[in-house]
VMD Tcl script that draws the C-alpha trace (Angstrom):
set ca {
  {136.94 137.53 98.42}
  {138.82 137.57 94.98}
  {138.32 135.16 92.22}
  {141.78 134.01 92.72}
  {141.53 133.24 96.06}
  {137.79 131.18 95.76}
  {140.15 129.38 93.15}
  {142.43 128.13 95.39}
  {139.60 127.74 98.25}
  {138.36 124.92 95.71}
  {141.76 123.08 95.47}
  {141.92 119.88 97.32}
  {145.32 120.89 98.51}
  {143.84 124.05 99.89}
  {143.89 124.70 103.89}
  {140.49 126.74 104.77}
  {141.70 128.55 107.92}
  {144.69 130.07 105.48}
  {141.85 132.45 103.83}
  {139.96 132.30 107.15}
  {136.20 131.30 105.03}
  {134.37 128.54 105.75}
  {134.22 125.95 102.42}
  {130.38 125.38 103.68}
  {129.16 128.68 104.02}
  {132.04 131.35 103.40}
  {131.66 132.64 106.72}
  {135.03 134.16 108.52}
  {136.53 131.76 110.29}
  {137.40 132.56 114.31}
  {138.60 129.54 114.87}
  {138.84 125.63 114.20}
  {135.09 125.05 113.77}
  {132.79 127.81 111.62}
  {130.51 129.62 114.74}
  {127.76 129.40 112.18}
  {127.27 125.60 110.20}
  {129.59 124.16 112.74}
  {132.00 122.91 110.27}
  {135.63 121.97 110.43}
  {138.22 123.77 108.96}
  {140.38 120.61 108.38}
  {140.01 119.19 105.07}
  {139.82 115.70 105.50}
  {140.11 115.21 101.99}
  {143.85 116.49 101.70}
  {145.35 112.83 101.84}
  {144.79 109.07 103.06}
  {146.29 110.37 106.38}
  {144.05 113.17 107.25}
  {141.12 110.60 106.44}
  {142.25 108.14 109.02}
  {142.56 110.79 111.60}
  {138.99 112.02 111.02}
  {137.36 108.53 111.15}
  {139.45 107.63 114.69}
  {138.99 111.35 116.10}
  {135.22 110.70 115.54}
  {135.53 107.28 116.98}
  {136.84 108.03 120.26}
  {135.04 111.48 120.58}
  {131.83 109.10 120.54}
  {133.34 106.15 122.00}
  {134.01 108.38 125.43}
  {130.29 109.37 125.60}
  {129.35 105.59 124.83}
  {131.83 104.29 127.91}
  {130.44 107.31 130.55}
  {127.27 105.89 129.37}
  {127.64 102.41 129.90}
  {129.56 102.82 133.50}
  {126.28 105.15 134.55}
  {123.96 102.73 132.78}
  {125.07 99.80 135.53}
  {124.09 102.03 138.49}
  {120.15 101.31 138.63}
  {118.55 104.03 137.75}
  {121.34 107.06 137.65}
  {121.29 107.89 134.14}
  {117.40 107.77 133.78}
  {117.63 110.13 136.98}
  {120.12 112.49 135.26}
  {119.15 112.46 132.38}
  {115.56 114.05 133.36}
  {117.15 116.49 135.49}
  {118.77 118.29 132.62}
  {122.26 116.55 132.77}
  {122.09 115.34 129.27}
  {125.10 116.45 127.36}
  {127.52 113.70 128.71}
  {125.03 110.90 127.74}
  {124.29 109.51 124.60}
  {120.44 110.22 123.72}
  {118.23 107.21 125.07}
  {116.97 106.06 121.76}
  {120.24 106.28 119.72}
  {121.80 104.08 122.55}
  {118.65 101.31 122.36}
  {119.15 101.74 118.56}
  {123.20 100.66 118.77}
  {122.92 98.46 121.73}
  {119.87 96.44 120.52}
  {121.83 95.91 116.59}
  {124.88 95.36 118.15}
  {123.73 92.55 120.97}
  {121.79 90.57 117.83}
  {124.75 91.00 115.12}
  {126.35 89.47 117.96}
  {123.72 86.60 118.67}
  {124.05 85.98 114.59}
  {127.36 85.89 114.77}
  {128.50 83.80 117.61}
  {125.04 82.07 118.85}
  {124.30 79.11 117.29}
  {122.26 76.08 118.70}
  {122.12 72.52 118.11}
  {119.49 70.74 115.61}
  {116.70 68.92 116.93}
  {117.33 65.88 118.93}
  {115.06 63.75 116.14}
  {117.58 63.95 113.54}
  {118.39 60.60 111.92}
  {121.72 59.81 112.70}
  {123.57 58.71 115.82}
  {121.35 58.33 119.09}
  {118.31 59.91 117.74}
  {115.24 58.58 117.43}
  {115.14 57.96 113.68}
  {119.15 56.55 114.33}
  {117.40 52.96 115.58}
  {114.89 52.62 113.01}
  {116.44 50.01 110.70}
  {113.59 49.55 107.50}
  {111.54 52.02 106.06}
  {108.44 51.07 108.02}
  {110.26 51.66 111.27}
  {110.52 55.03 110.55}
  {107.31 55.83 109.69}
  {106.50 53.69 113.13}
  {108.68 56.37 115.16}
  {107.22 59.26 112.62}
  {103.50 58.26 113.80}
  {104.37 57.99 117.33}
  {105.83 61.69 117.50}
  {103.15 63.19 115.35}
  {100.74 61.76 117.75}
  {103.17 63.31 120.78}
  {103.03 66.83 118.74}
  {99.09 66.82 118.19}
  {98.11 65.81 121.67}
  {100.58 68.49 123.09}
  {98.44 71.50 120.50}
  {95.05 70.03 121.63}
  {95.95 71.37 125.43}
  {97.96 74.01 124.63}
  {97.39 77.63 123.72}
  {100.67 79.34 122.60}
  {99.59 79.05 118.86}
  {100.52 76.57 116.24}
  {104.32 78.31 114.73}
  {106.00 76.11 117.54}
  {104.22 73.04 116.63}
  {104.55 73.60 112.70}
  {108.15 73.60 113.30}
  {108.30 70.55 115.26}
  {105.96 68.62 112.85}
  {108.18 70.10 110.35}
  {111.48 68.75 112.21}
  {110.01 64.83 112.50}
  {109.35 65.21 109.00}
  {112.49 65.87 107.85}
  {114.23 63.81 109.83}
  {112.06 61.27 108.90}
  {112.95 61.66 104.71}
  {116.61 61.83 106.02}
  {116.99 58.72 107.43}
  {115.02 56.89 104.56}
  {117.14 58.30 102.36}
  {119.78 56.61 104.53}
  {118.06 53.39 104.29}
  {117.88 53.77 100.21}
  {114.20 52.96 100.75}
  {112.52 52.71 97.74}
  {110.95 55.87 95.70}
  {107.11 54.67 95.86}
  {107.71 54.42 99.77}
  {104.56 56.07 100.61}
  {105.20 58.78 101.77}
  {103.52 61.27 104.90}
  {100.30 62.45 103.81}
  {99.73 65.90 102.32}
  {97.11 67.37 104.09}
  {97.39 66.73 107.35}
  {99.19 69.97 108.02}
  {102.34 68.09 109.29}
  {105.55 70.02 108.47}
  {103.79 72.95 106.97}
  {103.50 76.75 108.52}
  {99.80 77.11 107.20}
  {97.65 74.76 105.40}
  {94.60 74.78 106.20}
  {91.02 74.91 104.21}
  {89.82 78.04 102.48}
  {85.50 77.65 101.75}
  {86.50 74.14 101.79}
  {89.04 73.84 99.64}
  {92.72 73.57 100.43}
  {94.44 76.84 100.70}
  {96.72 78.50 97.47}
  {98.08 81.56 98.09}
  {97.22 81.97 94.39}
  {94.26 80.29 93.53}
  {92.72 79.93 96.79}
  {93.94 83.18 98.90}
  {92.83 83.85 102.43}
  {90.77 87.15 101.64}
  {89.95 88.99 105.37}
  {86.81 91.35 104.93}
  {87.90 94.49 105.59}
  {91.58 94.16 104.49}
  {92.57 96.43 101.24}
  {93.77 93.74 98.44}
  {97.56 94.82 98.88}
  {97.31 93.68 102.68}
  {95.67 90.61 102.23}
  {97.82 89.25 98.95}
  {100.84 90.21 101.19}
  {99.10 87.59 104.65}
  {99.20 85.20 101.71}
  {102.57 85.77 100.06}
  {104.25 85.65 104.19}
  {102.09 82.37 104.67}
  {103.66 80.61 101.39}
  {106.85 82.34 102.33}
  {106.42 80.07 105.58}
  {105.79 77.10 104.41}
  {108.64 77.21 102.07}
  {110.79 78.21 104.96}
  {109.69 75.27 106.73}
  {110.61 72.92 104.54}
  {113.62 74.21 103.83}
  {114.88 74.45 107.25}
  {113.56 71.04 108.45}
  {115.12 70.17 111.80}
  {117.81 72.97 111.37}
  {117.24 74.32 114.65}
  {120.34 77.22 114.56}
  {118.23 77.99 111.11}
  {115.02 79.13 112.73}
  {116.93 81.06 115.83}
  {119.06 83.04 113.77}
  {115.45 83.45 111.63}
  {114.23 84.70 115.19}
  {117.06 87.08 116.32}
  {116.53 88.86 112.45}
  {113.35 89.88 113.50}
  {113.44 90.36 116.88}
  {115.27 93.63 117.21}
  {112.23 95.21 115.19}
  {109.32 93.81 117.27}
  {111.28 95.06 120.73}
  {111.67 98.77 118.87}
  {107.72 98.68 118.38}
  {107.28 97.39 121.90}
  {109.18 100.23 123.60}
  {106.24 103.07 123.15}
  {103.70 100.81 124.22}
  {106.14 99.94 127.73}
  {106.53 103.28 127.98}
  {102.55 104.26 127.85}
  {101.81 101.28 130.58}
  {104.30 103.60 132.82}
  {102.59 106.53 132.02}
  {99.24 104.23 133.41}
  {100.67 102.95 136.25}
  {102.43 106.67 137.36}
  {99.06 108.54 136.30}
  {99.43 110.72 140.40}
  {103.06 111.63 138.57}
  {103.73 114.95 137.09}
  {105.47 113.16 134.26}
  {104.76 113.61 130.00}
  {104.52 110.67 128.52}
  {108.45 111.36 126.83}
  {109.86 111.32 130.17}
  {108.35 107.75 131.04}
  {109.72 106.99 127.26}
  {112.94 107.78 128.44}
  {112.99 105.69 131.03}
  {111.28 102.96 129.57}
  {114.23 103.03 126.86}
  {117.21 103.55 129.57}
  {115.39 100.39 131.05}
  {115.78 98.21 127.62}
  {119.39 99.30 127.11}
  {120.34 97.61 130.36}
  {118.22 94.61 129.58}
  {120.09 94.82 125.86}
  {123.79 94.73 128.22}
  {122.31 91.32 130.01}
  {121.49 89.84 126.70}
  {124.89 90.96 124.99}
  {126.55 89.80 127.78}
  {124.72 86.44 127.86}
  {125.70 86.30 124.09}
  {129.17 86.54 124.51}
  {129.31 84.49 127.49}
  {127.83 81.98 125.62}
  {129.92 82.17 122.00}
  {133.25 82.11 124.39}
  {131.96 78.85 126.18}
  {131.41 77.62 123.21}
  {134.32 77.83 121.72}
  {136.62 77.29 124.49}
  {134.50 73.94 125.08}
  {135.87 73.61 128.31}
  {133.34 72.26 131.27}
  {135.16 74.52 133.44}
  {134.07 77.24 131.38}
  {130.58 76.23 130.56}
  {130.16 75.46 134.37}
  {131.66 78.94 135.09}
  {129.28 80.45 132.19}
  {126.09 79.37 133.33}
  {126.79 80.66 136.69}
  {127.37 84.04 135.36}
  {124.75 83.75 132.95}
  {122.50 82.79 136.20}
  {123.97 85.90 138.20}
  {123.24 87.90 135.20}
  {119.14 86.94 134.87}
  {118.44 87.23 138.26}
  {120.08 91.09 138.71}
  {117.45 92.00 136.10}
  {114.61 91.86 138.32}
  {116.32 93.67 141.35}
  {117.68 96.23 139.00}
  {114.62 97.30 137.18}
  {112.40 96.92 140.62}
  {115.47 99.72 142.26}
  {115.74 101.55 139.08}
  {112.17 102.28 139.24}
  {112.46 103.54 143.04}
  {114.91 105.67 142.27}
  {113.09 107.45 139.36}
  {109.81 107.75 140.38}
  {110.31 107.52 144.39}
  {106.92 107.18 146.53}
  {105.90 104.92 149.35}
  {108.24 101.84 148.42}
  {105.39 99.13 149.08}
  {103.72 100.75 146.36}
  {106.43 101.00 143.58}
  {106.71 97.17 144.71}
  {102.85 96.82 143.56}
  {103.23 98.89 140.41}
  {106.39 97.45 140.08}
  {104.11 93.54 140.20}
  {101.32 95.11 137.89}
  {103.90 96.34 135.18}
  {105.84 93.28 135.10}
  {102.97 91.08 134.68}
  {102.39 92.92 131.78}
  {105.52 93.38 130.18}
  {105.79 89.85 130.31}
  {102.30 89.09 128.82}
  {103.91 91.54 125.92}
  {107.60 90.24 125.48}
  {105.65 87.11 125.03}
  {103.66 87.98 122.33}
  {106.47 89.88 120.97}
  {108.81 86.89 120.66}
  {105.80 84.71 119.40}
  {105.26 88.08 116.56}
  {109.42 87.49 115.78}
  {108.81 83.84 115.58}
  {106.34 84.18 112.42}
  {108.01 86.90 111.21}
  {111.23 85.26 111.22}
  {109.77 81.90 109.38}
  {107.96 83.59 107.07}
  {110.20 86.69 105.77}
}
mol new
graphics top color blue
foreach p $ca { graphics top sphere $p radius 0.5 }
foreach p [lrange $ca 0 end-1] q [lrange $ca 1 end] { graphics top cylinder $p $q radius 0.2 }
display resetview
């Protein structure tokens, strides 16, 4: 090719199938797309127009993929079934569609979900909303701390639900003396008696400073151990700033959440590969079904989302009644999805895939709990 004509292959204005070379590579054209990079030989660049048409062409080009997708994706097991076959090219790949799906159903949750504060808030019929004097509140303050600390002597779940309930009373508690205009040397609920706090607890005896008295784990490198300490302060300072803001520490929970269920998808995926050991199946192929199995759990929660958000802002009982009853419908498919999903995949005597099908649920649910639990301190103390 001349110099003249690589000059006017460099213009914007410049259409590459008129000199028939690809702007990538120079390699003859044969047609709309270059046979060898694969790249258009529209120009995208030419004017404001040509842009828009790009960005929608590659909208719907992915958007049809997404929707044959989807449709296949409510027949249990299909896609999954197809998908190890071979049939892959009208699908979108398993993980790119958990990827979108799970972002998508939690920008959603953020966006729409929000919950009410805790019912100890101090106004209205609450139970700081009768104290009258300053001393009354500290009465009803007592009396729930009490409530809180028997409840964490019996239970095991850990102590991030009953931080933020201690830290809840607490601020509730300020609130309404504030509302009282109680007086400044009030005394006020002790320091150290890890009420309202995320960690605070002794370190060799004294009380614990991320700074000058740091948790240090044997073991640990110093970076790892000065960052336990930095998400610990960060959740104590969370903690007191969100008080009883409930909608606070959910939408804390949802930020986090999408990251723990990513990390929990290989180790779903190996507890198949356990359970199917008689199977002639790589441990890929039961990751591909474990993932075509979260993207349908992903629809129920997106769908639960958005039922929710338009209940809520319709606020009509005919709606909310109508709401939970899909909602309802929803959570109770799961089970008899997944259970003929994995039927379908893996086939076998079907009393069998109803005991693996037992065994791996009993797991999975030991797991989502500590999952959720692992978003729950992650969220507070980001």
């Amino acid at each position: 090719m001349s110099s003249i004509d690589r000059v006017h292959a460099a213009l914007p204005d410049a259409d590459p199938s008129a000199h028939g070379t690809c702007e990538n590579c120079d390699t003859a054209l044969q047609g709309h797309y270059c046979h060898h990079c694969g790249q258009s030989a529209h120009n995208p660049l030419k004017h404001v127009g040509h842009a828009i048409e790009e960005v929608f062409e590659s909208f719907w080009h992915l958007d049809g993929r997404i929707f044959r997708t989807l449709r296949d994706l409510w027949v249990p097991g299909r896609i999954a079934l197809n998908y190890l076959k071979g049939r892959r090219v009208g699908y979108v790949q398993p993980l790119r569609l958990f990827v979108i799906l799970t972002l998508f159903t939690f920008f959603i949750g953020k966006m729409f979900v929000h919950v009410d504060d805790f019912s100890v808030g101090a106004s209205g019929n609450s139970l700081f909303g009768k104290a009258t004097t300053a001393e009354q509140v500290e009465a009803v303050r007592a009396q729930q701390m009490a409530l809180i600390d028997q409840q964490a002597s019996t239970t095991n779940t850990g102590n991030a639900g009953f931080a933020i309930a201690r830290a809840a009373v607490n601020a509730a508690a300020a609130q309404r003396r504030a509302e009282l205009g109680a007086p400044t040397d009030t005394p006020a609920p002790p320091a150290d008696d890890n009420h309202g706090t995320f960690f605070n607890y002794s370190i060799n005896g004294k009380p614990w400073d991320a700074d000058t008295n740091p948790i240090v784990l044997a073991g640990l490198p110093q970076f790892a151990n000065n960052w336990l300490n930095r998400r610990l302060q960060n959740g104590n300072a969370n903690i007191q700033r969100m008080g009883g803001k409930t909608d606070l520490y959910m939408q804390a929970i949802l930020t986090a959440l999408p990251g723990a269920l990513f990390f929990l998808m290989p180790v779903f995926a190996l507890v198949l590969r356990i359970a199917y050991i008689p199977r002639p199946m790589g441990y890929l192929e039961h990751l591909v079904v474990a993932l075509y199995s979260h993207c349908w759990l992903m629809m129920v929660v997106l769908a639960t989302f958005l039922v929710a958000s338009i209940s809520n802002a319709l606020a009509s009982p005919l709606v909310a009644t109508l709401g939970l009853w899909i909602t309802a419908l929803l959570w109770l498919a799961v089970p008899v999805y997944l259970l003929w999903m994995q039927q379908r995949v893996y086939g076998g005597n079907k009393l069998l895939t109803v005991l693996r099908y037992t065994l791996i649920g009993g797991v999975y649910f030991f797991l989502v709990n500590v999952v959720v639990m692992y978003a729950a301190l992650a969220g507070i103390s980001a």
